[in-house]
C-alpha positions in Angstrom: -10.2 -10.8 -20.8 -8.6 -10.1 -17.7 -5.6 -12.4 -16.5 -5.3 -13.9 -12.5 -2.7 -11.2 -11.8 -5.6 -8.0 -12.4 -7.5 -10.2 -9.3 -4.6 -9.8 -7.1 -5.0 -5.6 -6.3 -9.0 -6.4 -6.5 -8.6 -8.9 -3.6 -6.3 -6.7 -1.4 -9.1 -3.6 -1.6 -12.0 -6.2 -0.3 -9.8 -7.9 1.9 -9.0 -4.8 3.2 -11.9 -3.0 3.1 -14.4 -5.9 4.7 -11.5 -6.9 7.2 -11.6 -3.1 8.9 -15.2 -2.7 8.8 -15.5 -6.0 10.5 -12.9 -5.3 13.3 -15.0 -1.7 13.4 -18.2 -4.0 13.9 -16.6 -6.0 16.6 -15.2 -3.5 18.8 -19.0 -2.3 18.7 -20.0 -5.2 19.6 -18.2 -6.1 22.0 -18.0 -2.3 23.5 -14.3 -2.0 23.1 -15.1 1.5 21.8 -18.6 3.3 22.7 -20.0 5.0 19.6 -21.3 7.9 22.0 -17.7 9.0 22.9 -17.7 10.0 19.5 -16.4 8.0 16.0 -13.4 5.6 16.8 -10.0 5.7 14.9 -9.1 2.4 13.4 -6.4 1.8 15.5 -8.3 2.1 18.6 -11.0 -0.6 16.8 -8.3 -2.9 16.9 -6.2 -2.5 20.1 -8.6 -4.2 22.3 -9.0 -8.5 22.4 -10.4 -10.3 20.6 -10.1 -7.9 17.3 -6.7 -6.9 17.9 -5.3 -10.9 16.9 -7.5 -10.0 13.6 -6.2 -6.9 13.6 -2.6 -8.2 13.1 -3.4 -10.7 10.8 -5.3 -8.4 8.6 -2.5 -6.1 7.9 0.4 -8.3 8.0 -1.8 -10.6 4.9 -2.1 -7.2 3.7 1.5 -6.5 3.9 2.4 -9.1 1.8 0.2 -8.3 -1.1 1.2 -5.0 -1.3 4.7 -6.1 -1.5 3.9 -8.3 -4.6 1.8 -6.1 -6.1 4.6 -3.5 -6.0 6.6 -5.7 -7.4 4.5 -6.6 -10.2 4.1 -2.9 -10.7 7.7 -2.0 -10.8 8.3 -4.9 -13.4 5.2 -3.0 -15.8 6.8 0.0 -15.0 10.1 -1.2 -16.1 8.6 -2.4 -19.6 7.0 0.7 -20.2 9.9 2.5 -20.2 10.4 4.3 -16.7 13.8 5.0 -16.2 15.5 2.9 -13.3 16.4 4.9 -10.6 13.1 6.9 -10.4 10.8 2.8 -10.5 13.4 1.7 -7.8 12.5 4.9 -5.8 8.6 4.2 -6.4 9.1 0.6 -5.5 11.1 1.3 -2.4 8.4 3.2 -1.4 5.8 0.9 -1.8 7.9 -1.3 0.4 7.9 1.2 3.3 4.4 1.3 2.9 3.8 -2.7 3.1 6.1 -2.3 6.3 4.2 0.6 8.2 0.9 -2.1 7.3 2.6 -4.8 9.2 3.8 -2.1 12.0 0.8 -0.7 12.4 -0.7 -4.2 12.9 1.7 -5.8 14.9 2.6 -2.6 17.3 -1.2 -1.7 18.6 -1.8 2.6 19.4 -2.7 0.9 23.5 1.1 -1.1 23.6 3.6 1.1 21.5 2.7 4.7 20.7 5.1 6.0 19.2 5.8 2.9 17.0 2.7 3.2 15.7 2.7 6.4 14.9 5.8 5.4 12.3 4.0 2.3 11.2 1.1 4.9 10.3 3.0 7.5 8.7 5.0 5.1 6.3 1.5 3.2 5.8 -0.4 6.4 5.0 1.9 9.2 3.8 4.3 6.9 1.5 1.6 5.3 0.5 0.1 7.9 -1.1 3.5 9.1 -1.7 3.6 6.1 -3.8 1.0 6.8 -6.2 1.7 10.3 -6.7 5.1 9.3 -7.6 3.7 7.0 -10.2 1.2 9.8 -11.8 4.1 11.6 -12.2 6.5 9.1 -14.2 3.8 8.3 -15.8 3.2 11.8 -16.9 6.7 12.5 -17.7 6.8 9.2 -20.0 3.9 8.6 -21.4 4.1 5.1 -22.0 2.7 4.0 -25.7 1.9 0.6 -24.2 0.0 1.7 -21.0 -3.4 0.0 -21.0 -7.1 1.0 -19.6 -9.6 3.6 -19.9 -9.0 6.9 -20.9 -10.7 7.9 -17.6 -7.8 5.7 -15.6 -5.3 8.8 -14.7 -7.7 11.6 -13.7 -9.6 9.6 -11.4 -5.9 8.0 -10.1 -5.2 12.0 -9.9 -8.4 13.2 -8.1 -8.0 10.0 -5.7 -4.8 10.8 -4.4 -6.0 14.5 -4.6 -8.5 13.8 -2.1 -6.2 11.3 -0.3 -3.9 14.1 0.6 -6.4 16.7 1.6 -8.2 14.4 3.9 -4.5 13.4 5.8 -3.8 17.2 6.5 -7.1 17.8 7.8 -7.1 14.7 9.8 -4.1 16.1 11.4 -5.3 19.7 11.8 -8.6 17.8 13.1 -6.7 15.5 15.8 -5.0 19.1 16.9 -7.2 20.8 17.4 -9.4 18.4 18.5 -11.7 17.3 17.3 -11.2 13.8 17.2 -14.3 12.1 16.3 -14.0 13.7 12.5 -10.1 13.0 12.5 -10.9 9.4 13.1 -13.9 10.2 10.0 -10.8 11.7 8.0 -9.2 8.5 8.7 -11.3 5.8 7.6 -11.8 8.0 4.3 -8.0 7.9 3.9 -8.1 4.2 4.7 -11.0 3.6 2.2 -9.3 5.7 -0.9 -5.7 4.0 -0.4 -7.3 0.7 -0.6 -9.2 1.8 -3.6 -5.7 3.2 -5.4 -4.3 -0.4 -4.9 -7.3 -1.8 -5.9 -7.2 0.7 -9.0 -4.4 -1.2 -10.0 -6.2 -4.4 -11.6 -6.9 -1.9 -14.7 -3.5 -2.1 -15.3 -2.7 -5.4 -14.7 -5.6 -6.8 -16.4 -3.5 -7.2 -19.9 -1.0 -9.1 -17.9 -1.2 -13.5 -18.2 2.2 -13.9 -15.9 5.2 -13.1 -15.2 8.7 -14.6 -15.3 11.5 -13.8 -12.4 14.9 -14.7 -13.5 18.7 -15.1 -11.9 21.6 -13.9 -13.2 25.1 -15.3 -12.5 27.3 -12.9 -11.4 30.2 -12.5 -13.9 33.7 -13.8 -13.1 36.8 -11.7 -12.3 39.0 -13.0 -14.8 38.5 -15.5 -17.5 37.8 -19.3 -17.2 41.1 -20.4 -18.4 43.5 -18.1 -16.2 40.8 -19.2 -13.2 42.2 -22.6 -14.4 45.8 -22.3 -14.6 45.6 -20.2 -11.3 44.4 -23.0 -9.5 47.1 -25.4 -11.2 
């Protein structure tokens, strides 16, 4: 049976997925962008009132999930036997990437460019970035404990596969241009990083909770010569 923490990735993928598609359906509606000037990047979807409020508070919601599910991931991680150093570099990237989410919602492509651009890159790039990191400690590892279908890894692998492909021809596309199948190139991006989170519940779905604890930090000399210091 799975446990309330497996729901978390599943409701970031359909919040994220339904929240773009909506703002997509709104700036049609509303003709913020005009379908026959060719297929609209997401940003542009969301630059224009009244989408761009929902905009922002789509990927700043979104921002803060990813952080906690990276957390919860680097925690699993850390049971399973990655060393430390390389699941603090894995989480610290899924940081960057919850931070380019709230970036790219907060700084729209119409008001800061350039800004934008970053919020996108650490968004897209480290995100994916991320999870190849992960199918690689992972590999390396091999964790006894690791739970899911046998099928969990090579579809992970052909995901972010894909993932990457699609970023370097959006790029090559937006170039060249050819914009309207960038912005295609884009959505699918969007779509398959969403899905790697939401990928994510497999793994969590033997988890019931978690506990977070403090630790004091340990003195500089003992309690008694503290004392007779202070005498």
């Amino acid at each position: 049976m799975w446990g309330y923490l497996a729901l978390l990735p599943i409701f970031l993928a359909v919040w994220a997925m339904v929240g773009v598609w909506t703002i997509f359906a709104l700036a049609v509606s509303n003709k913020s962008v005009n379908l026959t000037d060719g297929f609209p990047y997401i940003s542009l979807c969301g630059s224009f009132p009244p989408q761009s409020c929902i905009f922002g508070q789509l990927l700043n919601v979104g921002a803060i999930l990813v952080a906690w599910i990276c957390i919860l991931r680097y925690l699993q991680l850390r049971e399973w036997g990655v060393p430390k150093f390389s699941n603090q570099l894995c989480l610290g990237m899924g940081f960057l990437c919850a931070l380019g989410a709230s970036i790219v919602g907060n700084f729209q492509q119409t008001n800061e460019l350039s800004t934008h651009l970053f919020g996108s890159f650490l968004a897209f790039v480290v995100g994916v970035a991320y999870f190849w990191t992960q199918l690689v400690l992972l590999h390396l590892t091999k964790p006894q404990t690791q739970p899911g279908a046998p099928w969990i890894e090579p579809l992970r692998l052909l995901l972010c596969a894909a993932c990457t492909i699609l970023m370097v021809t959006m790029v090559v596309l937006h170039l060249w241009p050819l914009r309207s199948a960038a912005a295609m190139c884009e959505w699918s991006v969007a779509m398959i990083l969403f899905a790697l989170f939401g990928l994510l519940a497999v793994d969590f779905s033997e988890l019931s909770g978690f506990v977070i604890s403090l630790q004091s930090r340990p003195t500089s000399c003992p309690q008694s010569t503290a004392h007779l210091s202070s005498l």
